[in-house]
C-alpha positions as CSV (number, residue, x, y, z in Angstrom):
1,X,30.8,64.1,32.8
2,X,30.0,66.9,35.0
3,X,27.2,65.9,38.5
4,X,24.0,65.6,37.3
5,X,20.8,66.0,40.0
6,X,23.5,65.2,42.8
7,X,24.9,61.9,41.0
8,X,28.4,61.0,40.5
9,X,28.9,60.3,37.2
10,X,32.3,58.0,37.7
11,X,31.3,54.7,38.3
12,X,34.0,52.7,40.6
13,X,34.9,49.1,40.1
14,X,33.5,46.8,42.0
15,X,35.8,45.5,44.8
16,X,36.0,41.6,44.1
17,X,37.6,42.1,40.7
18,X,40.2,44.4,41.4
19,X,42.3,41.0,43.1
20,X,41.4,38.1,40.4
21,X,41.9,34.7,41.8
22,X,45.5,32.9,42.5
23,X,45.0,30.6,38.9
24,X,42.8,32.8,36.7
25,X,44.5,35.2,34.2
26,X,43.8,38.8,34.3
27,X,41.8,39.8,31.3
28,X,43.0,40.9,27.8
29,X,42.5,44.9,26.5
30,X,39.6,45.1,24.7
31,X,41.5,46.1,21.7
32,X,42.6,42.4,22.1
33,X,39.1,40.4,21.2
34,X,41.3,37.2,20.1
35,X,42.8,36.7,23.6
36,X,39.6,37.2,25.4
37,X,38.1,34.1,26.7
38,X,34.4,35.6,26.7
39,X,34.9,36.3,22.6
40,X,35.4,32.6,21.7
41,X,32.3,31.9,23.6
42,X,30.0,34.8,22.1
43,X,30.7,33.5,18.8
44,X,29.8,30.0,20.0
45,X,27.0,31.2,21.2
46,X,25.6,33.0,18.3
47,X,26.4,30.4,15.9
48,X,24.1,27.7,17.9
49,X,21.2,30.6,18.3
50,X,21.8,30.8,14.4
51,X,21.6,27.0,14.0
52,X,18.4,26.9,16.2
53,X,16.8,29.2,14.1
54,X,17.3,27.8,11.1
55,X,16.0,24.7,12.3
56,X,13.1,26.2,14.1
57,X,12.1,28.0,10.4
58,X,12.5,25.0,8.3
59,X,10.6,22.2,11.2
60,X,8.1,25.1,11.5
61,X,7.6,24.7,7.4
62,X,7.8,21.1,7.4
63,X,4.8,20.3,10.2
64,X,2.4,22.7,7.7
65,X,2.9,20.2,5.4
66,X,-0.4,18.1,5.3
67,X,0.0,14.9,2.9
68,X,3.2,12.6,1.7
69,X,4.8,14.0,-1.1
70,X,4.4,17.8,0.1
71,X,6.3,16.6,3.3
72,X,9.0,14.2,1.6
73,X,9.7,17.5,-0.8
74,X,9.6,19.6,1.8
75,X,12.5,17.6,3.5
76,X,14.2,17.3,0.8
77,X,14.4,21.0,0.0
78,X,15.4,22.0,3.6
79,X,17.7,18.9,3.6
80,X,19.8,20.4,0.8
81,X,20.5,23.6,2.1
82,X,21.5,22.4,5.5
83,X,23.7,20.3,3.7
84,X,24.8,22.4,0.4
85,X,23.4,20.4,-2.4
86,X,21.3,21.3,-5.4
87,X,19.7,17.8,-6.3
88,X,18.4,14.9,-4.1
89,X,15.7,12.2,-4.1
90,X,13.6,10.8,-1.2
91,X,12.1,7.4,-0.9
92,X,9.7,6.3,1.5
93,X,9.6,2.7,1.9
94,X,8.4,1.8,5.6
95,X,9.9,-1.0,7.0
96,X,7.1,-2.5,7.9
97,X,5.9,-3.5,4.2
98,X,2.1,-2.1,4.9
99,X,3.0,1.1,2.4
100,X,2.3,3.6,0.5
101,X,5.9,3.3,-1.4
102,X,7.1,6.2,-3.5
103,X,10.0,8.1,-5.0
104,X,10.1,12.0,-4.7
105,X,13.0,14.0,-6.2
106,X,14.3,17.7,-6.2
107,X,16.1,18.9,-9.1
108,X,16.0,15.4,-10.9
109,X,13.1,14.6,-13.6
110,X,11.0,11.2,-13.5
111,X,13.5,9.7,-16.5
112,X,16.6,10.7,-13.8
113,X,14.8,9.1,-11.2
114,X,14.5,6.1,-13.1
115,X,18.0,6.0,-14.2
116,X,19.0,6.0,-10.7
117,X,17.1,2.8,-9.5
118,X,18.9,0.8,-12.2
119,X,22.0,0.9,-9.6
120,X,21.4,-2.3,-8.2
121,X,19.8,-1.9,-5.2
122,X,22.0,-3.2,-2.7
123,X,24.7,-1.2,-3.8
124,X,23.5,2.0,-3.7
125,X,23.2,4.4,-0.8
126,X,19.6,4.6,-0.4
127,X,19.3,0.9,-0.9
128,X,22.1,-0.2,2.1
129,X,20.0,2.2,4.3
130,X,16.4,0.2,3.6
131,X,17.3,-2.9,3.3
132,X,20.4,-3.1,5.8
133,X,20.1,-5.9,8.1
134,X,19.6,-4.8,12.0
135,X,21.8,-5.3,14.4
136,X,21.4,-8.7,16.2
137,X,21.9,-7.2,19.5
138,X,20.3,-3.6,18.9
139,X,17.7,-4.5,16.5
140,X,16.2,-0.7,16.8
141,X,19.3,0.5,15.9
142,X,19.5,3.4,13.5
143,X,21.9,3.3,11.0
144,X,24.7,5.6,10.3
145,X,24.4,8.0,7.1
146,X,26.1,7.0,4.0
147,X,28.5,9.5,2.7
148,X,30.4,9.4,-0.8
149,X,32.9,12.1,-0.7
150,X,33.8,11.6,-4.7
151,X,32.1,8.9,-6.7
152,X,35.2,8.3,-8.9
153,X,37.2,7.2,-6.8
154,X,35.5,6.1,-3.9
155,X,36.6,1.9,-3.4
156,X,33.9,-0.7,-3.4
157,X,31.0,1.3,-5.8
158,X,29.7,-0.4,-8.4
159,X,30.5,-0.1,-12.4
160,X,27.2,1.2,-13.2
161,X,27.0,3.5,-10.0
162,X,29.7,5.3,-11.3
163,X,28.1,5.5,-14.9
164,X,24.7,7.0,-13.6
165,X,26.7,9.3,-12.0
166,X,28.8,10.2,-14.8
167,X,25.4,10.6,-16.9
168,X,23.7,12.9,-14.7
169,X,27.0,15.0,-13.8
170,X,27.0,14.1,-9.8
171,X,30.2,13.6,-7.7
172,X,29.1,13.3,-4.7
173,X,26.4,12.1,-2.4
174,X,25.2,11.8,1.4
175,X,22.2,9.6,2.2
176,X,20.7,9.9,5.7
177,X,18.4,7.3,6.8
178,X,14.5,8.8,7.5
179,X,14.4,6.6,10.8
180,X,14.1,6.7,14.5
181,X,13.8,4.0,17.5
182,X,9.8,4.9,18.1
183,X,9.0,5.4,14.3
184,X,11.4,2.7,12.9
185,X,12.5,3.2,9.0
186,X,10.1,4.6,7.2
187,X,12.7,5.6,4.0
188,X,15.9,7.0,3.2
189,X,17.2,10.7,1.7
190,X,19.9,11.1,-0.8
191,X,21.4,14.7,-1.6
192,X,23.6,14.6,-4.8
193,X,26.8,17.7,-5.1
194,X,27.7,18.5,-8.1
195,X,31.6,18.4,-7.3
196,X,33.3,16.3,-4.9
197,X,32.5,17.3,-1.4
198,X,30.8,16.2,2.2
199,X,28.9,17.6,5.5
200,X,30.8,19.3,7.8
201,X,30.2,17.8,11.0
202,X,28.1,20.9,12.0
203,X,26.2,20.1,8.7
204,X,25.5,16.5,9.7
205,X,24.4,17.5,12.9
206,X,22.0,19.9,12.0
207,X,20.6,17.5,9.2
208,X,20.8,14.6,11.9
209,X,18.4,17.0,14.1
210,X,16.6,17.5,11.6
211,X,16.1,14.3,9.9
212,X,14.7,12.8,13.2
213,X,12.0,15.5,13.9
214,X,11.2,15.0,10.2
215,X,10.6,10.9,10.1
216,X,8.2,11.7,13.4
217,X,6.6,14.1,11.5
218,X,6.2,11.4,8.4
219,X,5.0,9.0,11.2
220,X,1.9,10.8,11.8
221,X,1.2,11.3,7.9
222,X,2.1,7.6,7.7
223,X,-0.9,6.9,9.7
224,X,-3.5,9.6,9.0
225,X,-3.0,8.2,5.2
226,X,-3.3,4.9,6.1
227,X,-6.2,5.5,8.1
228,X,-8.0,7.6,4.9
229,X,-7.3,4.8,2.4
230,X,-8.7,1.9,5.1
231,X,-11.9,4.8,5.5
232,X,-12.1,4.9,1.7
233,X,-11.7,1.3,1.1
234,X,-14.5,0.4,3.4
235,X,-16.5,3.2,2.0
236,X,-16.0,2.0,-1.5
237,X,-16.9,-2.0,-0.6
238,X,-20.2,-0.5,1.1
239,X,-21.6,1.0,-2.2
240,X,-22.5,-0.9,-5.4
241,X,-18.9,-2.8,-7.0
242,X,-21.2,-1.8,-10.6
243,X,-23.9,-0.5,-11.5
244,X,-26.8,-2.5,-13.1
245,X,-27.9,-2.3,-17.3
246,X,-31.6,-1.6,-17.4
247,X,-32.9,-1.4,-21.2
248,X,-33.9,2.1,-22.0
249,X,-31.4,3.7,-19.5
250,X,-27.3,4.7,-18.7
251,X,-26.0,5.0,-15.7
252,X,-23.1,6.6,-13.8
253,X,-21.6,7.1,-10.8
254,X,-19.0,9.6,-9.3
255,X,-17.8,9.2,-5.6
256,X,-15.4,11.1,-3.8
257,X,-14.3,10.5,-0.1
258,X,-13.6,13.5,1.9
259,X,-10.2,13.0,4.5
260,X,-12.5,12.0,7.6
261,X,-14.9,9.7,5.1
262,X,-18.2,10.4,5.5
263,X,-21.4,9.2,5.2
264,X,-22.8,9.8,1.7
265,X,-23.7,6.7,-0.5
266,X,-25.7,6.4,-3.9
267,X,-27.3,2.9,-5.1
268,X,-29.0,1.7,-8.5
269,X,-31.0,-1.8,-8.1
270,X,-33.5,-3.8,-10.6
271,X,-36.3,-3.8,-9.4
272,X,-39.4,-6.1,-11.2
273,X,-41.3,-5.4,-14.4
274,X,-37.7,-3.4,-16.2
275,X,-38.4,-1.0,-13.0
276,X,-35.3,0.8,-11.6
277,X,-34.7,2.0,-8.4
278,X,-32.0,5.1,-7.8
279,X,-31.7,6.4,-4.3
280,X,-28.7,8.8,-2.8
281,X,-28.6,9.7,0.0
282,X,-26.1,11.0,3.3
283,X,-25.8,9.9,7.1
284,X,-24.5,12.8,9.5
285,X,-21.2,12.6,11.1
286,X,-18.1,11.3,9.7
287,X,-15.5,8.5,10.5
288,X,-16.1,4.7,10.6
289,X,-19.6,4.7,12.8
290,X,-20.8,7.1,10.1
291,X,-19.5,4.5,7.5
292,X,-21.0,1.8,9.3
293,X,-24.9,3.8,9.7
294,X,-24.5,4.3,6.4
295,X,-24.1,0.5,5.3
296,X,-27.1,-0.2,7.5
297,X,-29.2,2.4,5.9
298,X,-28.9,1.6,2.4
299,X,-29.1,-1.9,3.1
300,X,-32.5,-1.3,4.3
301,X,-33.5,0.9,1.4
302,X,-32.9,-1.6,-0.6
303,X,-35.0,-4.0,1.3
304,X,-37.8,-1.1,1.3
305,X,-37.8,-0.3,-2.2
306,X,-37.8,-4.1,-3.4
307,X,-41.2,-5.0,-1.1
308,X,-42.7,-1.2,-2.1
309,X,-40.8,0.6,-5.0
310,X,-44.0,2.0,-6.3
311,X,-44.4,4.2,-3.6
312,X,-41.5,6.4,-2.8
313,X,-42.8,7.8,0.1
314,X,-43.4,4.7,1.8
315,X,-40.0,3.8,1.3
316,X,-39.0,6.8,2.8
317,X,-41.8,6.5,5.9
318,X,-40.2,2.9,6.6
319,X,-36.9,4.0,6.6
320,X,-37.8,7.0,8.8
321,X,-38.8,4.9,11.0
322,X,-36.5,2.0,11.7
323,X,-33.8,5.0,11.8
324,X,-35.7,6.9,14.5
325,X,-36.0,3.8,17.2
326,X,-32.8,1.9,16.1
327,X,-30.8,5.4,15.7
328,X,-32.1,8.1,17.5
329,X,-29.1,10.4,17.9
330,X,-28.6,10.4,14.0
331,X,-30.1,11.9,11.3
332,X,-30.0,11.6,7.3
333,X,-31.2,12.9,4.6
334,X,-32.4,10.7,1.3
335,X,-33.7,10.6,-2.2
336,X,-35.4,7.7,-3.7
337,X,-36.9,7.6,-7.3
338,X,-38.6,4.4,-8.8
339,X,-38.3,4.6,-12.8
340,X,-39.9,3.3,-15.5
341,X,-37.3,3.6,-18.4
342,X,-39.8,1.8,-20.8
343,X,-42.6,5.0,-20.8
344,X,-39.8,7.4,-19.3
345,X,-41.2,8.1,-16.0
346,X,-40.1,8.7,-13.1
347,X,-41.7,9.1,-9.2
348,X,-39.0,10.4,-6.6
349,X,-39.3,11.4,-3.0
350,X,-37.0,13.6,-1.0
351,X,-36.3,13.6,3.0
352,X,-34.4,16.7,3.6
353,X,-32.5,16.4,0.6
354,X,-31.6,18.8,-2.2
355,X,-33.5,18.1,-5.8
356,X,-32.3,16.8,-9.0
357,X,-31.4,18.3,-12.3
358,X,-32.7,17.7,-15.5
359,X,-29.6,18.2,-18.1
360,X,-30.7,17.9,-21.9
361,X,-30.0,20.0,-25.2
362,X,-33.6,22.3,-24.9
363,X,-33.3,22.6,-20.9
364,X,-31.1,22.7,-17.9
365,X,-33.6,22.8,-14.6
366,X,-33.8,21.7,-10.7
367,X,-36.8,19.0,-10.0
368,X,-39.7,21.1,-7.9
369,X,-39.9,18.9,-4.7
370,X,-41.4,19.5,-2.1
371,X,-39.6,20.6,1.1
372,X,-39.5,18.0,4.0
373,X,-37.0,17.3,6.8
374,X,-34.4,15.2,7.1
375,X,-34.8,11.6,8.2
376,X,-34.7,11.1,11.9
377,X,-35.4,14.7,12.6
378,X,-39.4,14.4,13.0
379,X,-41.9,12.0,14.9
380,X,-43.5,11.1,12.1
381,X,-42.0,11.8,8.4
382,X,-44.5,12.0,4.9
383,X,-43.9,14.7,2.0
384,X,-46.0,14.0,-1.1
385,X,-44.1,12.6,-4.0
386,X,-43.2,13.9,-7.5
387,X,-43.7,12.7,-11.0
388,X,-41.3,13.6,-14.1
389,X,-41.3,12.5,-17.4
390,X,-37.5,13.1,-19.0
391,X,-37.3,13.6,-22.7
392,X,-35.6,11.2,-24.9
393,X,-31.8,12.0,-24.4
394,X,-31.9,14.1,-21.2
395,X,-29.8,12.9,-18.0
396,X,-31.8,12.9,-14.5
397,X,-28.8,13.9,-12.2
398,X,-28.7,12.8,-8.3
399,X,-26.1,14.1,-6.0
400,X,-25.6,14.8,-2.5
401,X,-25.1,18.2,-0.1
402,X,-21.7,17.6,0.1
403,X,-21.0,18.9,-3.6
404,X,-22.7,22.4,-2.7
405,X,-20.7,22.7,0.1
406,X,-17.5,22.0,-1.2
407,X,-17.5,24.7,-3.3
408,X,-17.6,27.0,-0.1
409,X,-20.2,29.0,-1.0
410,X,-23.9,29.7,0.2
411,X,-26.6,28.1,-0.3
412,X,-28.4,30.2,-3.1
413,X,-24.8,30.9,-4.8
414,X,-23.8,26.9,-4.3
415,X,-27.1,26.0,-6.6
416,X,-26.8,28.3,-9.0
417,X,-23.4,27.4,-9.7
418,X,-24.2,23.9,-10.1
419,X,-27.3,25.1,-12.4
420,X,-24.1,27.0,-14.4
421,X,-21.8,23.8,-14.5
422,X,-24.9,21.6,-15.7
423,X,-25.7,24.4,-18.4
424,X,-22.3,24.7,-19.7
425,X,-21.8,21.0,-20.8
426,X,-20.9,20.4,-24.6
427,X,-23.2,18.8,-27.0
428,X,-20.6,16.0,-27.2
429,X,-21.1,14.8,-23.7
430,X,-24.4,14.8,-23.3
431,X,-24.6,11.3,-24.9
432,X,-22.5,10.2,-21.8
433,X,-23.9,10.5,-18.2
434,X,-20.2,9.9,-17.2
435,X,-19.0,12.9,-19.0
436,X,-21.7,14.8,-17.6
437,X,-21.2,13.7,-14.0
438,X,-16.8,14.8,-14.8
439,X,-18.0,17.8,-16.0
440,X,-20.1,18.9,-13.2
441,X,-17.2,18.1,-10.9
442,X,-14.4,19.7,-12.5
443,X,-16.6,22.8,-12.8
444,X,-17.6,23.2,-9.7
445,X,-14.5,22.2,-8.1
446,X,-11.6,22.7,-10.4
447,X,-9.0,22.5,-7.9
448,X,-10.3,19.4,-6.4
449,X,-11.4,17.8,-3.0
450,X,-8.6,18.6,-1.0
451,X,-8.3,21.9,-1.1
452,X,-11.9,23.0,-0.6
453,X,-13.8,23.2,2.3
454,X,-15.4,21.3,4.6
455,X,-13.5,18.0,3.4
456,X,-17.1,16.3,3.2
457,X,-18.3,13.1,1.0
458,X,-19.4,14.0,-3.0
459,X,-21.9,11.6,-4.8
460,X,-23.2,12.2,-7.9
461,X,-25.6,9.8,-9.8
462,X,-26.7,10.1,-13.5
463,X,-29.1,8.3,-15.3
464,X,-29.3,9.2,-19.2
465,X,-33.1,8.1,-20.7
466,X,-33.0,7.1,-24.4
């Protein structure tokens, strides 16, 4: 190429390669890529960047998983294609005996499933992986994956591994142990080929990688589920274990726990002369010290409405009150109602707290209340009470703010579609202040708790008037 701007175009060589070291061979043509050292270790090279990669795109799937089952078929998935299976199954079964236990497969239906756990246990892959004894001297010891190359003629399977086998048209398997020294065994992964075959060793090592960040991952999930069921456990022994049977009156009960468990409660009591006492009610913040205000606040309720059930508002004053100097950092809102079934009538009293429906065949409409504050949040709390007298047949329905806000949606928007749900209930169920209560909820949430917003607490309490 011709000067350009007073640079020479020719470049020279640089002076310390034109003599190459005594020992090192000169280097190949380029027309020669197999002889060049520098080839062998591109390709090297971009086969680990590709490996990386794929494991950075499938662990980057696997930590957005959010329960169980969406992470053990998450791992199975990525499993078989690091691996080049079609089918597989998961089990999680931590070591440790405290559960949850269960099963999960990819490709295989539930009857599949169950064919394959008729292998006796100890004999099958998955089952030498769980319930293989440690080794005395290295008791956190993982163990080695199991692979079956060809299922016919592999020595030492059992008769009826090799049936099941035959039956759902498998040749080959490769179980890997979901297991680490911090997490310990928490289950075991099976992938199932259809023809006789087995990892390369680049396969297991990927899959090994893989496996490991995966049981960490099921660690965590391991213990935020655990720690939801102990929430909703405790949360479940804190409300009423039934409800009480009041002539003249049927009662349900619907509650939900959101992830965190949260403060929301309902109760039903007897109180004297066929009276009947139904309170709801919630306790801000979430976790076990909500749990625990919230057991110390219906408690007293109850106390408060058997010495002065009459009066709604008193209950509500007293309760006010002891929350305010033995709680003042936390507030709640509450509804209390004393019934009459007898003569139908009802007195309620709201602290902050959103109002009830009336659901029957000739109407569908909110209590008028009046508005008051939230328990705890003035010096001195009193709103004037309300009286209704339900029709033979209608449902008085109680429930908490969490169901409004589950459904994500303002205020105004929240009530009205409640109003809808409540509106759109067949004749059928109105009999049944269950069915009404189910209804509501799969209305207003149709995909469920967990998917909505918010993850708060949902109470709903009906009481049916004959």
């Amino acid at each position: 190429m011709p000067k350009v701007a007073g640079i020479d175009s020719t470049v020279p060589g640089p002076p310390h390669t034109t003599s190459p070291l005594p020992g090192v061979p000169a280097a190949a043509a380029p027309s020669d890529p197999v002889s060049q050292p520098g080839a062998l270790i591109q390709d090297r090279l971009a086969s680990w960047v590709s490996d990386l990669t794929t494991l950075h795109e499938l662990t980057e799937r696997l930590i957005r998983t959010s329960s169980l089952d969406e992470a053990l078929r998450e791992v199975l998935g990525a499993g078989a294609a690091l691996v080049g299976a079609r089918r597989g199954m998961a089990v999680l079964e931590p070591a440790d005996g405290l559960g949850p236990a269960s099963t999960i497969g990819l490709g295989l239906a539930h009857s599949d499933l169950g064919t394959i756990e008729t292998v006796p246990r100890g004999t099958s892959s998955y089952g030498r992986l769980l319930d293989g004894l440690p080794d005395p001297g290295h008791p956190e010891r993982v163990p080695d994956p199991i692979a079956i190359r060809d299922v016919r003629t592999e020595e030492g399977l059992d008769p009826r591994h090799r049936e099941v086998a035959a039956r759902l048209g498998y040749a080959a398997s490769y179980a890997l142990p979901l297991a680490t020294e911090e997490a310990g065994r928490l289950g075991a992964a099976v992938w199932l080929y259809d023809e006789p075959a087995e990892p390369t060793d680049r396969q297991r090592h990927l899959i090994g990688l893989y496996g490991r960040f995966a049981t960490e991952h099921l660690a965590r999930l391991l213990q935020v589920e655990r720690a939801r069921v102990q929430v909703a456990t405790i949360a479940e022994e804190l409300l009423p274990s039934r409800l009480p049977r009041v002539p003249g009156v049927q009662l349900a009960a619907r509650h939900r726990t959101g992830p965190q468990g949260g403060g929301d409660w309902y109760d039903a009591l007897p109180l004297p002369e066929g009276a009947l006492g139904l309170a709801v009610g919630s306790v801000s913040g979430t976790g076990p010290s909500a749990l625990a205000a919230m057991g110390r606040l219906r408690a007293s309720l109850r106390a408060y409405a058997v010495m002065e059930g009459e009066d709604p508002v008193a209950v509500l004053s007293d309760l006010e009150l002891l929350l305010r100097l033995t709680e003042p950092a936390r507030s709640a809102t509450a509804l209390f109602a004393y019934a009459e079934p007898a003569q139908r009538r009802i007195v309620l009293a709201g602290a902050g707290h959103a109002p009830p429906l009336v659901i029957g065949e000739r109407r569908t409409e909110f209590v008028e209340t009046s508005l008051s504050a939230p328990l705890g949040m003035l010096s001195c709390w009193e709103a004037p009470s309300v009286e209704l007298s339900p029709a033979p047949g209608e449902t008085v329905l109680l429930y908490t703010d969490g169901l409004l806000r589950r459904t994500g949606d303002a205020t105004d928007r929240a009530f009205a579609r409640l109003h809808a749900a409540a509106s759109s209930v067949p004749k059928a169920d109105l009999r049944d202040p269950g069915a009404i209560a189910d209804h509501v909820l799969r209305t207003l949430l149709p995909e469920g708790l967990d998917t909505t917003a918010h993850g708060e607490d949902v109470v709903l309490l009906a009481a049916r008037f004959e």
